[in-house]
Backbone as JSON, one array per atom type, in Angstrom:
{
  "sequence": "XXXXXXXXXXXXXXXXXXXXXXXXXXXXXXXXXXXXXXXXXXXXXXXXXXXXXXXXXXXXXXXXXXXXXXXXXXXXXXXXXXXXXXXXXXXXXXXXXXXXXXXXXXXXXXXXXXXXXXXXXXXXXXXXXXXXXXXXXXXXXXXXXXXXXXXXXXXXXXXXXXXXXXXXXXXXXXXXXXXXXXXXXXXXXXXXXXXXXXXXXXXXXXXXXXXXXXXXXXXXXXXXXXXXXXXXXXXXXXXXXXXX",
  "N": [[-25.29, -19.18, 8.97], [-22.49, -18.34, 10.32], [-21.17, -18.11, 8.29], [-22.78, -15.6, 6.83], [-22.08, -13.72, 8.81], [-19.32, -13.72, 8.06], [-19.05, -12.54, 5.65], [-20.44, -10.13, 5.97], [-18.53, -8.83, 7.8], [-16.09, -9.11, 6.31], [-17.11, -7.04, 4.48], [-17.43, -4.76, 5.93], [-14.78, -4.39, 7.02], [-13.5, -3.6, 4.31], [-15.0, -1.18, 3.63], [-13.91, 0.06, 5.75], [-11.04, 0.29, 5.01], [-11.12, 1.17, 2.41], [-12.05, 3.89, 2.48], [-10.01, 5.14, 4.19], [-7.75, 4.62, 2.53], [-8.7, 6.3, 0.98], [-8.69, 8.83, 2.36], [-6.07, 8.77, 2.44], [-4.6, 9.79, 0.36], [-5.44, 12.42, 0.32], [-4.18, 13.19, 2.4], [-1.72, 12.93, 1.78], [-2.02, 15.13, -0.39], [-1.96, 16.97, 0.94], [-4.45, 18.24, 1.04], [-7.42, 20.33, 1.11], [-9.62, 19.06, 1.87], [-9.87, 17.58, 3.82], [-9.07, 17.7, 8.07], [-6.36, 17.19, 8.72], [-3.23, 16.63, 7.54], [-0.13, 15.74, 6.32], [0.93, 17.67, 6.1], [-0.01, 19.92, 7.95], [-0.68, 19.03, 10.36], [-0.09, 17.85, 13.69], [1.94, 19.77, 16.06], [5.12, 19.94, 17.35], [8.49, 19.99, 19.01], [11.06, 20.21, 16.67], [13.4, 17.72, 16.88], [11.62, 15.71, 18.18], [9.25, 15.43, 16.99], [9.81, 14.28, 14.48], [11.29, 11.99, 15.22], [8.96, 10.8, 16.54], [7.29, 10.45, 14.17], [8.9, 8.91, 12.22], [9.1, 6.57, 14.24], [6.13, 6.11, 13.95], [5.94, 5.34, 11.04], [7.6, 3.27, 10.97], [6.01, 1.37, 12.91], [4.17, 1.43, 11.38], [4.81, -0.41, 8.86], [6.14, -2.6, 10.17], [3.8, -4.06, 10.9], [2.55, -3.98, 8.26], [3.97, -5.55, 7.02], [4.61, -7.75, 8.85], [2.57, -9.53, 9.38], [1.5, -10.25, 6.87], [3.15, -12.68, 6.02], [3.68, -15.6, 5.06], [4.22, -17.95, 7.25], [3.72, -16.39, 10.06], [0.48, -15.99, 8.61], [0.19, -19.12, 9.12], [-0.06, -19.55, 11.46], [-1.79, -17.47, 12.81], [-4.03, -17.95, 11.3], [-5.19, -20.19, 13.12], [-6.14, -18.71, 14.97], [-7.89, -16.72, 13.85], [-10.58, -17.4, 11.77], [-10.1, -18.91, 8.34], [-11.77, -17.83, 5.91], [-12.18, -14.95, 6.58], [-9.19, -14.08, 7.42], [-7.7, -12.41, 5.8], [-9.51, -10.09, 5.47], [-9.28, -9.54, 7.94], [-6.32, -8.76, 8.19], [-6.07, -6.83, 6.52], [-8.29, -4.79, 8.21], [-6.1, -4.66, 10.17], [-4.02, -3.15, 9.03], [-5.27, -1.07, 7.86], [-5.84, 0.33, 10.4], [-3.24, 0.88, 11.2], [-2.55, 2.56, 9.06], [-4.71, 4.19, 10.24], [-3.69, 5.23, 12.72], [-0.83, 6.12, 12.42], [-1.64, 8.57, 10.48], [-2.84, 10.13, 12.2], [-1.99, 10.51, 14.25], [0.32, 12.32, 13.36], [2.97, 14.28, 13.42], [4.07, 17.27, 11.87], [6.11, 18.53, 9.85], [7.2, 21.22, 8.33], [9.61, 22.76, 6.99], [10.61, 23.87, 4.24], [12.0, 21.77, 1.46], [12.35, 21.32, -1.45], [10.64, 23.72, -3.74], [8.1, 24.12, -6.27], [7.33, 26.5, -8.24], [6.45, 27.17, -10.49], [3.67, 27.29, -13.26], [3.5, 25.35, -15.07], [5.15, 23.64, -14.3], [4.35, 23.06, -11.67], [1.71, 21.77, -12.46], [2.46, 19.88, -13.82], [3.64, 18.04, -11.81], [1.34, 17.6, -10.33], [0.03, 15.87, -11.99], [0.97, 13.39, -11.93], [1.05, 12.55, -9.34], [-1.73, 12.3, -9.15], [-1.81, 10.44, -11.28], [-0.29, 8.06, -10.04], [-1.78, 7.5, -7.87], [-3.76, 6.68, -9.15], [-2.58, 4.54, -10.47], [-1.86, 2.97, -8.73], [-4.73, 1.78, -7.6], [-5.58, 0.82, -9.94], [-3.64, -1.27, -10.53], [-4.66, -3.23, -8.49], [-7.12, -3.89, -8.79], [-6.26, -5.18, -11.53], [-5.26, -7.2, -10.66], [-6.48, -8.96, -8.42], [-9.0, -7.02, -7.34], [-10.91, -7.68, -5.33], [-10.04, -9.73, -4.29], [-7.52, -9.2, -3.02], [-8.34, -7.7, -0.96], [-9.98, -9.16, 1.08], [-12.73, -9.62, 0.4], [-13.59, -11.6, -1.74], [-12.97, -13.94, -0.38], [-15.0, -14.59, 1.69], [-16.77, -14.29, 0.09], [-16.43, -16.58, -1.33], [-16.33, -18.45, 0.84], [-19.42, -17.6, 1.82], [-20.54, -19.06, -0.05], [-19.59, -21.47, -0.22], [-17.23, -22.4, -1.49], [-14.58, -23.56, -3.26], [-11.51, -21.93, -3.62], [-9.75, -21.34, -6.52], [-6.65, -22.64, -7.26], [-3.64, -20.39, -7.04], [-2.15, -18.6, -9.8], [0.31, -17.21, -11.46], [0.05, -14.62, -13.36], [0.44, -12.23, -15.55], [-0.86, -9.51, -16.68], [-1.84, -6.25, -18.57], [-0.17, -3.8, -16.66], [1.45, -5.27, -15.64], [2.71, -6.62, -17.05], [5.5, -4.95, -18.06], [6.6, -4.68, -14.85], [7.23, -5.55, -12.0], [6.39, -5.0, -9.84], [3.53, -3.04, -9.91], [2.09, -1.53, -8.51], [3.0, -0.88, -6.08], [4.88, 0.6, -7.66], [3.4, 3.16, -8.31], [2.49, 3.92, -5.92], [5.41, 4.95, -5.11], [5.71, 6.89, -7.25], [3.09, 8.81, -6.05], [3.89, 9.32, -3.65], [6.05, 10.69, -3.95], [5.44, 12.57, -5.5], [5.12, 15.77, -5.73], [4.47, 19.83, -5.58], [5.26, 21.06, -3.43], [7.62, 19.87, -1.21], [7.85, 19.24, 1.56], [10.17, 18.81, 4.6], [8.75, 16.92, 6.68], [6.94, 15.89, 4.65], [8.98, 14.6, 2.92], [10.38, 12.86, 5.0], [8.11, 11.36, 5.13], [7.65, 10.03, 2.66], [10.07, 9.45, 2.65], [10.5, 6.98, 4.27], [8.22, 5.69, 3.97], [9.03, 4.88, 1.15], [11.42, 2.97, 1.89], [10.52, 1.0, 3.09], [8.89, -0.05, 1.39], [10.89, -1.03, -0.44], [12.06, -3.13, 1.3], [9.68, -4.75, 1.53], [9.31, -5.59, -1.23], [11.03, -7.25, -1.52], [10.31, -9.28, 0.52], [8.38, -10.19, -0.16], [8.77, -11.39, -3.0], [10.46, -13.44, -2.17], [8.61, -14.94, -0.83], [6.65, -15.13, -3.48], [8.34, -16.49, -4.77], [8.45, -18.85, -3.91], [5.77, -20.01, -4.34], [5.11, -20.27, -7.01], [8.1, -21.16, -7.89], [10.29, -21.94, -10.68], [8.54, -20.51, -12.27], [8.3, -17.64, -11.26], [10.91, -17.05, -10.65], [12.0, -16.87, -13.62], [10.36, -14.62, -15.03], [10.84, -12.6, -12.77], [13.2, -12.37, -13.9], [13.32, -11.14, -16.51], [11.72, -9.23, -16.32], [11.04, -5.82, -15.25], [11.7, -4.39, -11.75], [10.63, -2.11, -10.68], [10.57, -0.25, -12.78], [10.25, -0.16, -16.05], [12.03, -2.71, -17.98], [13.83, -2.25, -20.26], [15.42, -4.07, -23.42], [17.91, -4.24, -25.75], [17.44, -5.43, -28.85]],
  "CA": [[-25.34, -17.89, 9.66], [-21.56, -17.16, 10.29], [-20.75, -17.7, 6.99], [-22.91, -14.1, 6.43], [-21.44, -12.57, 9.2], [-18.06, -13.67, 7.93], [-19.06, -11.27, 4.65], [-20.16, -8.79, 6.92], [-17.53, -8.58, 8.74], [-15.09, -9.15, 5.55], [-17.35, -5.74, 3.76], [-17.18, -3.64, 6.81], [-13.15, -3.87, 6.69], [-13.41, -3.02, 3.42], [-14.75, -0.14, 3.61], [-12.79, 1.06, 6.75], [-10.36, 0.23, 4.19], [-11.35, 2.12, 1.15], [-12.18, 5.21, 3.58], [-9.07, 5.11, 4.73], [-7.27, 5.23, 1.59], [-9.03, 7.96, 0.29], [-8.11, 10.12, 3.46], [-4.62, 8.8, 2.59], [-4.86, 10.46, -0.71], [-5.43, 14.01, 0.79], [-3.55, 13.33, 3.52], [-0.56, 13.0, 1.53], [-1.39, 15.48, -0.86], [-2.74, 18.63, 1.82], [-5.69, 18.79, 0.37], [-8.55, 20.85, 2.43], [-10.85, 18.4, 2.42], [-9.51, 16.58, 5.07], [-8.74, 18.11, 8.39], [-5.15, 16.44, 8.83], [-2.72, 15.87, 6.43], [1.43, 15.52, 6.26], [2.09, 18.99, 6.63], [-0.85, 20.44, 8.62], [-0.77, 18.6, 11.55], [0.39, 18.12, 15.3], [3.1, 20.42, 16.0], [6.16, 19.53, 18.32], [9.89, 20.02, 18.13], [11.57, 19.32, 15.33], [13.69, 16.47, 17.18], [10.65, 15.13, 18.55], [7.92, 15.08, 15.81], [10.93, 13.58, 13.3], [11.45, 10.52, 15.41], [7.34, 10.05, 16.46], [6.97, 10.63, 12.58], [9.91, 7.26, 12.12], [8.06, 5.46, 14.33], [4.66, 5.21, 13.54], [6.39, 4.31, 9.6], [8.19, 1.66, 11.31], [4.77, 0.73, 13.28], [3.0, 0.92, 10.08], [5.6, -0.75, 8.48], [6.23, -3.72, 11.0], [2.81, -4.55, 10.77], [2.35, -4.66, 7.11], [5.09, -6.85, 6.58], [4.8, -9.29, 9.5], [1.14, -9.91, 8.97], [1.7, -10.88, 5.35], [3.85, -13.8, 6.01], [2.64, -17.55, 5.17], [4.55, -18.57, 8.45], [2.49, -15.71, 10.28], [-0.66, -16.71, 8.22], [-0.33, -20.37, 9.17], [-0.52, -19.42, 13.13], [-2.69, -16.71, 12.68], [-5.8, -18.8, 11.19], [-5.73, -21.43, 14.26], [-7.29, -17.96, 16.27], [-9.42, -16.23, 13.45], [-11.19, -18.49, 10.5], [-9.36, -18.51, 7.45], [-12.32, -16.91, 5.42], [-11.89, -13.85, 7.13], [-8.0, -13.73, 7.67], [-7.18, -11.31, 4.6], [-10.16, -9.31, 5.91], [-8.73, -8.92, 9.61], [-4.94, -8.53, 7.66], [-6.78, -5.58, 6.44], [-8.34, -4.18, 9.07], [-4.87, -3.61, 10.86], [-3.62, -2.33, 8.44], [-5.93, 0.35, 7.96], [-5.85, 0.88, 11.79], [-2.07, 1.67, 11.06], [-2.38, 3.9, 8.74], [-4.88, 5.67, 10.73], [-2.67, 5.93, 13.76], [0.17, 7.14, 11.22], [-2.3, 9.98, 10.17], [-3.98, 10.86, 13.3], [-0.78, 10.96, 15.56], [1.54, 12.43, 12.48], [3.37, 15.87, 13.41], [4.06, 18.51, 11.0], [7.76, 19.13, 9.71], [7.14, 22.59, 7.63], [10.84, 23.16, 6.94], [10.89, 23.54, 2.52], [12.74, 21.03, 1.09], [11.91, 22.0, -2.28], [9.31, 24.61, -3.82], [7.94, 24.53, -7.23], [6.28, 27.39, -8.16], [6.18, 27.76, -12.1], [2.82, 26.61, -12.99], [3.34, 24.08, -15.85], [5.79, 22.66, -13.25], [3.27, 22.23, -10.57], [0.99, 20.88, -13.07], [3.55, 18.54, -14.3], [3.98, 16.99, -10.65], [0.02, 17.18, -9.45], [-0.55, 15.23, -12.81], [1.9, 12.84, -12.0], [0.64, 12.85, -8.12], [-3.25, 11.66, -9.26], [-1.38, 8.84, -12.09], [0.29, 7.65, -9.31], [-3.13, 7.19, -6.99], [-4.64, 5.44, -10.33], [-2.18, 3.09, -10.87], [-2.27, 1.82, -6.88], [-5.97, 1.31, -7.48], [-5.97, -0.03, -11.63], [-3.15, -2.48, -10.33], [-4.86, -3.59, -7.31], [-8.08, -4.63, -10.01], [-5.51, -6.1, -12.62], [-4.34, -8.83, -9.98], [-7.75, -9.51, -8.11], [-9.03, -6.32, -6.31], [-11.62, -8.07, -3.95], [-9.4, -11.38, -3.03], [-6.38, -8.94, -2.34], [-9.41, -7.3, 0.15], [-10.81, -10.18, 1.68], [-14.13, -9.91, -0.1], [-13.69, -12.88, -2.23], [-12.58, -15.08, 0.57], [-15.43, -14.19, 2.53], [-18.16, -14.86, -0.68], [-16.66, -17.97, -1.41], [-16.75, -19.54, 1.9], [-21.01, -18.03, 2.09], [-21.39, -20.12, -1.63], [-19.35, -23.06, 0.02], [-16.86, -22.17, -3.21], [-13.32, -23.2, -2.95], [-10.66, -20.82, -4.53], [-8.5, -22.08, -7.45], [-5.17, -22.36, -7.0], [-3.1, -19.45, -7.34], [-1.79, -18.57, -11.19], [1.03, -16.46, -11.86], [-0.67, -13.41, -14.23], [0.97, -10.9, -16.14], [-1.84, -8.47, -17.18], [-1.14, -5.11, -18.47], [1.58, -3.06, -16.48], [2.29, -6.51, -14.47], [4.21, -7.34, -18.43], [6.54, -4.5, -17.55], [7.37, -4.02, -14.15], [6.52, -6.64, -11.68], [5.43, -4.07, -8.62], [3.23, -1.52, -10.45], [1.12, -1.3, -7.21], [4.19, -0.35, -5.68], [5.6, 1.78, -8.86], [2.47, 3.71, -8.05], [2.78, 4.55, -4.37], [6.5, 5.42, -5.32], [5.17, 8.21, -7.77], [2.49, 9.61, -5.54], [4.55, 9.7, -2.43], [7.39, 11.71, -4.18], [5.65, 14.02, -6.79], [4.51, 17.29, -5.33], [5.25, 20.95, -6.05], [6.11, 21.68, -1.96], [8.56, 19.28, -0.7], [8.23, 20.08, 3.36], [10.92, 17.66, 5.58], [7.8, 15.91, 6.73], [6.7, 14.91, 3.47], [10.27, 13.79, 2.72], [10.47, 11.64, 5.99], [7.05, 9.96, 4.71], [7.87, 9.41, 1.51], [11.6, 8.21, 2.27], [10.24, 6.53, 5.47], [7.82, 4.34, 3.16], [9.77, 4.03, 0.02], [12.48, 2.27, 2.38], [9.26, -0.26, 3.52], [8.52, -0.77, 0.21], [11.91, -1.82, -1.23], [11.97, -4.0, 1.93], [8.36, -5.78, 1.68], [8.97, -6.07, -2.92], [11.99, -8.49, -0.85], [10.15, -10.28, 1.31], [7.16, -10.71, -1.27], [9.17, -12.25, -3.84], [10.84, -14.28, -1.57], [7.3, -15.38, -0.74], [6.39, -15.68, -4.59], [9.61, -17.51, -5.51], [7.85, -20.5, -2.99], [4.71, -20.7, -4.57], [5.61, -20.13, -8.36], [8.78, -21.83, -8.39], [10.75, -21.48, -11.7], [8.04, -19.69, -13.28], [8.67, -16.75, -11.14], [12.55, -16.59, -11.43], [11.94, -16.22, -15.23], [9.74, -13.97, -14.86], [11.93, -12.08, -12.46], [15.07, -11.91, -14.98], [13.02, -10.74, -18.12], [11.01, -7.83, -16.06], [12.44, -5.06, -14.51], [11.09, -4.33, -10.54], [9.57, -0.76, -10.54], [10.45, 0.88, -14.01], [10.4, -1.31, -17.31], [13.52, -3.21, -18.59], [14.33, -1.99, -21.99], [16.9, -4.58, -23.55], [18.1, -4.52, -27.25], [17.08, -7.07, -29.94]],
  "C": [[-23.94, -17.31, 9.85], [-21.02, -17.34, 9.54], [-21.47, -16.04, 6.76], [-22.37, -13.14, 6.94], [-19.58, -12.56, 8.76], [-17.92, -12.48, 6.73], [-19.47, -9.72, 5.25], [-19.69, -8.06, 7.41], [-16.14, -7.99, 7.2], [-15.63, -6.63, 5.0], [-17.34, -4.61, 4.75], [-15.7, -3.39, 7.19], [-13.06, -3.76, 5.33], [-14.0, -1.86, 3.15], [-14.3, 0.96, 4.55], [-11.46, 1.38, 5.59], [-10.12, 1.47, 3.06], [-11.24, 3.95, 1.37], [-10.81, 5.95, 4.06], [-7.71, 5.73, 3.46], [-7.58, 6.46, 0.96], [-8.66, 9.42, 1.01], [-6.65, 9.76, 3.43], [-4.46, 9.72, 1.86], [-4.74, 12.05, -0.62], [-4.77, 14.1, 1.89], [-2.13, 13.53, 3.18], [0.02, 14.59, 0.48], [-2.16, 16.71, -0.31], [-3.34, 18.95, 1.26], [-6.69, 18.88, 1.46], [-9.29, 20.22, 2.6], [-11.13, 17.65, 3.66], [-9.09, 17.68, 6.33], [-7.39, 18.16, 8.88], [-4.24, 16.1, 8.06], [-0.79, 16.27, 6.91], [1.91, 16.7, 6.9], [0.86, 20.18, 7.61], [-1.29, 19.06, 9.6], [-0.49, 18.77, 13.03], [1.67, 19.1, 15.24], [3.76, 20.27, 17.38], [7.46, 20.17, 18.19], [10.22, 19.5, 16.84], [12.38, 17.66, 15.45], [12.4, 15.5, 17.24], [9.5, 14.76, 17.68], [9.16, 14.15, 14.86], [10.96, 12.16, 14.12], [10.37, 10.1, 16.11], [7.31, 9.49, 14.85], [7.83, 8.97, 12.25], [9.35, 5.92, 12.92], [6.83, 4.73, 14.2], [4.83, 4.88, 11.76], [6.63, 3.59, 9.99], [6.95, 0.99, 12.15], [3.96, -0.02, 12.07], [3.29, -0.43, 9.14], [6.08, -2.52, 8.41], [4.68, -4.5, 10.71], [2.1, -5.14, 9.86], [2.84, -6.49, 6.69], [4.92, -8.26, 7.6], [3.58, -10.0, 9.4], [0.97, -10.22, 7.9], [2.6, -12.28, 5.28], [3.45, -14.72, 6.07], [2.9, -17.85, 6.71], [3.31, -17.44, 9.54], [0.79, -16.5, 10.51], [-1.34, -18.26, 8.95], [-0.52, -20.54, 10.89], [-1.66, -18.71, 13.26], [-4.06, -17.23, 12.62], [-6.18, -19.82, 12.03], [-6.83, -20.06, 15.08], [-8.29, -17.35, 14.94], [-9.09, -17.31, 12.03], [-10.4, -17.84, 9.34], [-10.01, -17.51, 5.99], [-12.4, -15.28, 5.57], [-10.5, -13.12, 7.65], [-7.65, -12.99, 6.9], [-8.3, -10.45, 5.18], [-9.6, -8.5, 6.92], [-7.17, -8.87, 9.09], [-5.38, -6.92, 7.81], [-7.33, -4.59, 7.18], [-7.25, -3.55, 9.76], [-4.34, -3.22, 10.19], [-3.93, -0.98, 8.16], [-5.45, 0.68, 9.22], [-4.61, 1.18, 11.95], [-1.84, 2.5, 10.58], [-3.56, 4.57, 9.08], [-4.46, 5.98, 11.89], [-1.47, 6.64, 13.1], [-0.33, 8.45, 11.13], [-2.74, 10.74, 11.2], [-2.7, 11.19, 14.35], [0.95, 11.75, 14.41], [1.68, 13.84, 12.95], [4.06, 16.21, 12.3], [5.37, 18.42, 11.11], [7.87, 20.23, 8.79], [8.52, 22.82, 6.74], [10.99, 22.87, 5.26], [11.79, 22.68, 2.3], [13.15, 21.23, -0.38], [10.32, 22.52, -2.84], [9.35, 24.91, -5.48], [6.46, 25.52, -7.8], [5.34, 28.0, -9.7], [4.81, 26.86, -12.31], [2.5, 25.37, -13.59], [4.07, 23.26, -15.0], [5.31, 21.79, -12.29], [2.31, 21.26, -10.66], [1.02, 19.99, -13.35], [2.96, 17.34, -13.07], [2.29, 16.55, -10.29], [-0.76, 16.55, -10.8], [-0.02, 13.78, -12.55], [1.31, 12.21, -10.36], [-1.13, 12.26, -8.11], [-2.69, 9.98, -10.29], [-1.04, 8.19, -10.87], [-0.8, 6.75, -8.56], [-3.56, 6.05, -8.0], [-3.8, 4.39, -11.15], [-2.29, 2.01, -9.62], [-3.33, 1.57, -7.53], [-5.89, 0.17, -8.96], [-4.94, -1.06, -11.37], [-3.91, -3.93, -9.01], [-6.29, -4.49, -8.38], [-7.66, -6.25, -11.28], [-5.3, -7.93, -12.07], [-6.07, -9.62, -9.67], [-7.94, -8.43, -6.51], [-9.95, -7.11, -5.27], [-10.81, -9.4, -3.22], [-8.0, -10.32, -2.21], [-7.09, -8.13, -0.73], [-10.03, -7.5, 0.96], [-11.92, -10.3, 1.18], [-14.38, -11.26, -0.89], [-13.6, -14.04, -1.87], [-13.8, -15.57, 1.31], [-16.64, -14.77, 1.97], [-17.86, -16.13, -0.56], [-16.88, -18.84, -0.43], [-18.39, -18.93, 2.02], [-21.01, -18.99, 0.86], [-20.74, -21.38, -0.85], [-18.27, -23.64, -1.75], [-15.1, -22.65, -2.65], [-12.0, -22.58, -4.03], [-9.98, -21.25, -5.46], [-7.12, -21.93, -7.4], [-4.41, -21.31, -7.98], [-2.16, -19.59, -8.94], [-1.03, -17.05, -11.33], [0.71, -15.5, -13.62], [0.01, -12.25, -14.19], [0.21, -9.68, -16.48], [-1.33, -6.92, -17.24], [0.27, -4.51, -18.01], [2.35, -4.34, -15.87], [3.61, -7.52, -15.87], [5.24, -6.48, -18.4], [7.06, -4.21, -16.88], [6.27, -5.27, -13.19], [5.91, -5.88, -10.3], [4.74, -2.81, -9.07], [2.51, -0.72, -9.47], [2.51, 0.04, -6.43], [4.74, 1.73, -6.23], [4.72, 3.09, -8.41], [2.43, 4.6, -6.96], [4.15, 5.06, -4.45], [6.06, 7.22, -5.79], [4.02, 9.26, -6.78], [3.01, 10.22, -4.08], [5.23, 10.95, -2.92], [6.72, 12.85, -5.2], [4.83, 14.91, -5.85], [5.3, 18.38, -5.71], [5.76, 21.26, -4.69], [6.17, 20.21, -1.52], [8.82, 19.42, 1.0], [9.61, 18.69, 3.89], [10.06, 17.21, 6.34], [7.25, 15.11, 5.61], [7.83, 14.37, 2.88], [10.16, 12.49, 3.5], [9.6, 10.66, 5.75], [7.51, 9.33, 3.83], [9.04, 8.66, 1.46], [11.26, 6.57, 3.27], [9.57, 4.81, 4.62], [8.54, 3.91, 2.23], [10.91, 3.03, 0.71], [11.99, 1.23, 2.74], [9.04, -0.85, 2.46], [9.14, -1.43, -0.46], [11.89, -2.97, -0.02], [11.01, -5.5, 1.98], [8.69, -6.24, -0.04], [10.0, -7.48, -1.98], [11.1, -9.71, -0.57], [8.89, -10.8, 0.66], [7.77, -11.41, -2.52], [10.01, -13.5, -3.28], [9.63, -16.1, -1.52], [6.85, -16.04, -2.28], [6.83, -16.85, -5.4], [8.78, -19.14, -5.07], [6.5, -20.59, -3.71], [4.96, -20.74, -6.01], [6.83, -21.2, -8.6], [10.06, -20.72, -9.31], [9.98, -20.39, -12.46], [8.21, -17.86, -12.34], [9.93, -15.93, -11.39], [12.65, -16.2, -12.64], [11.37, -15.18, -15.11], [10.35, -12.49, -14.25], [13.02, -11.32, -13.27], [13.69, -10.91, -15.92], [12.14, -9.11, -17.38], [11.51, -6.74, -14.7], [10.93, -4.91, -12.46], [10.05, -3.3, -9.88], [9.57, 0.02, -11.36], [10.69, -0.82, -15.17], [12.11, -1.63, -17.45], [13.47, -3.16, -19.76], [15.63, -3.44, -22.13], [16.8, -4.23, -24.91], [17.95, -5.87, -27.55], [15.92, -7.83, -29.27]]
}
């Protein structure tokens, strides 16, 4: 019995999850569908919304990162079961980025404005790749274990997981954060540039070079040597061209 509710539990943070992302999606790129997004939001001072806006990145931020840590992890699962610990990872996470979104004020102020239309097209082509490499990398690796769903089946089957295997697949042979690479591109391409969507986008990209750190740090310990190679020969968020 709480083996089912442990999948229960795991598929109902997954799709707070999923939900969540998708209102990131328009949230980042002011699209009407949503009622909230980067640059249609709360309105404050400009001091004042700029350093709410810094802290709920560094909330979001803090939370990612310290909740991902084996040391973390290995305290963490004495209070919730370890079938369900990538589930409840998940959960706060979402629940960060929807305090991020729901308490985000508005910074209007152009930063840049592209208005030509193959230009705009350029970037809001560039602005959906971006979205579909987060997701087609997130598949490549193992979208339901990085979700908790797989944690969650195998403990109802009574299944235990195989030990972790360092996998190159697709973009993961040229660039070892394409997940990443991904959220890089969709943060930064748009045709309007406001100084709120700056502050997000610099706010996270500065989280993200921080966490590729503290995740290879992490990798180096379970991999070994085979990551360090691995490491040298592939570049971190754009390919490594070499000659010969």
């Amino acid at each position: 019995m709480m083996r089912a509710l442990y999948l229960i539990y795991a598929a109902i943070a997954y799709t707070i999850f999923f939900a969540t992302f998708l209102y990131l999606i328009a949230f980042v790129g002011n699209l009407s569908v949503v009622p909230v997004t980067v640059d249609f939001a709360r309105v404050a001072a400009p001091g004042k919304a700029a350093l709410i806006d810094a802290g709920l990145i560094a909330l979001f931020g803090i939370q990612h990162s310290v909740m991902a840590r084996p040391g973390f992890k290995e305290g963490w699962t004495r209070i919730v079961p370890a079938p369900i610990e990538r589930s409840t990872y998940v959960l706060f996470a979402s629940a960060a980025l929807i305090v991020l979104m729901a308490f985000w004020y508005q910074l209007t102020a152009p930063v840049w404005t592209i208005t030509h239309g193959a230009g705009a097209a350029i970037l809001w082509t560039l602005f959906a790749s971006g979205w579909a490499i987060v997701l087609t990398s997130t598949f490549l690796i193992n979208h339901f274990e990085l979700f908790g769903l797989q944690q969650a089946w195998f403990a109802l089957r009574e299944k235990a997981a195989a030990p972790p295997v360092l996998r190159q697949p697709l973009f993961y042979k040229f660039v070892r954060h394409p997940l990443y690479t991904g959220f890089f591109i969709a943060f930064w391409a748009t045709p309007v540039m406001t100084v709120g969507h700056l502050l997000l986008a610099a706010g996270l990209s500065i989280y993200m070079l921080i966490a590729i750190q503290l995740e290879e740090r992490d990798l180096v310990g379970i991999f070994g040597e085979a990551y360090v190679s691995y490491r040298e020969r592939v570049g971190m968020l754009i390919p490594r061209f070499r000659r010969g």
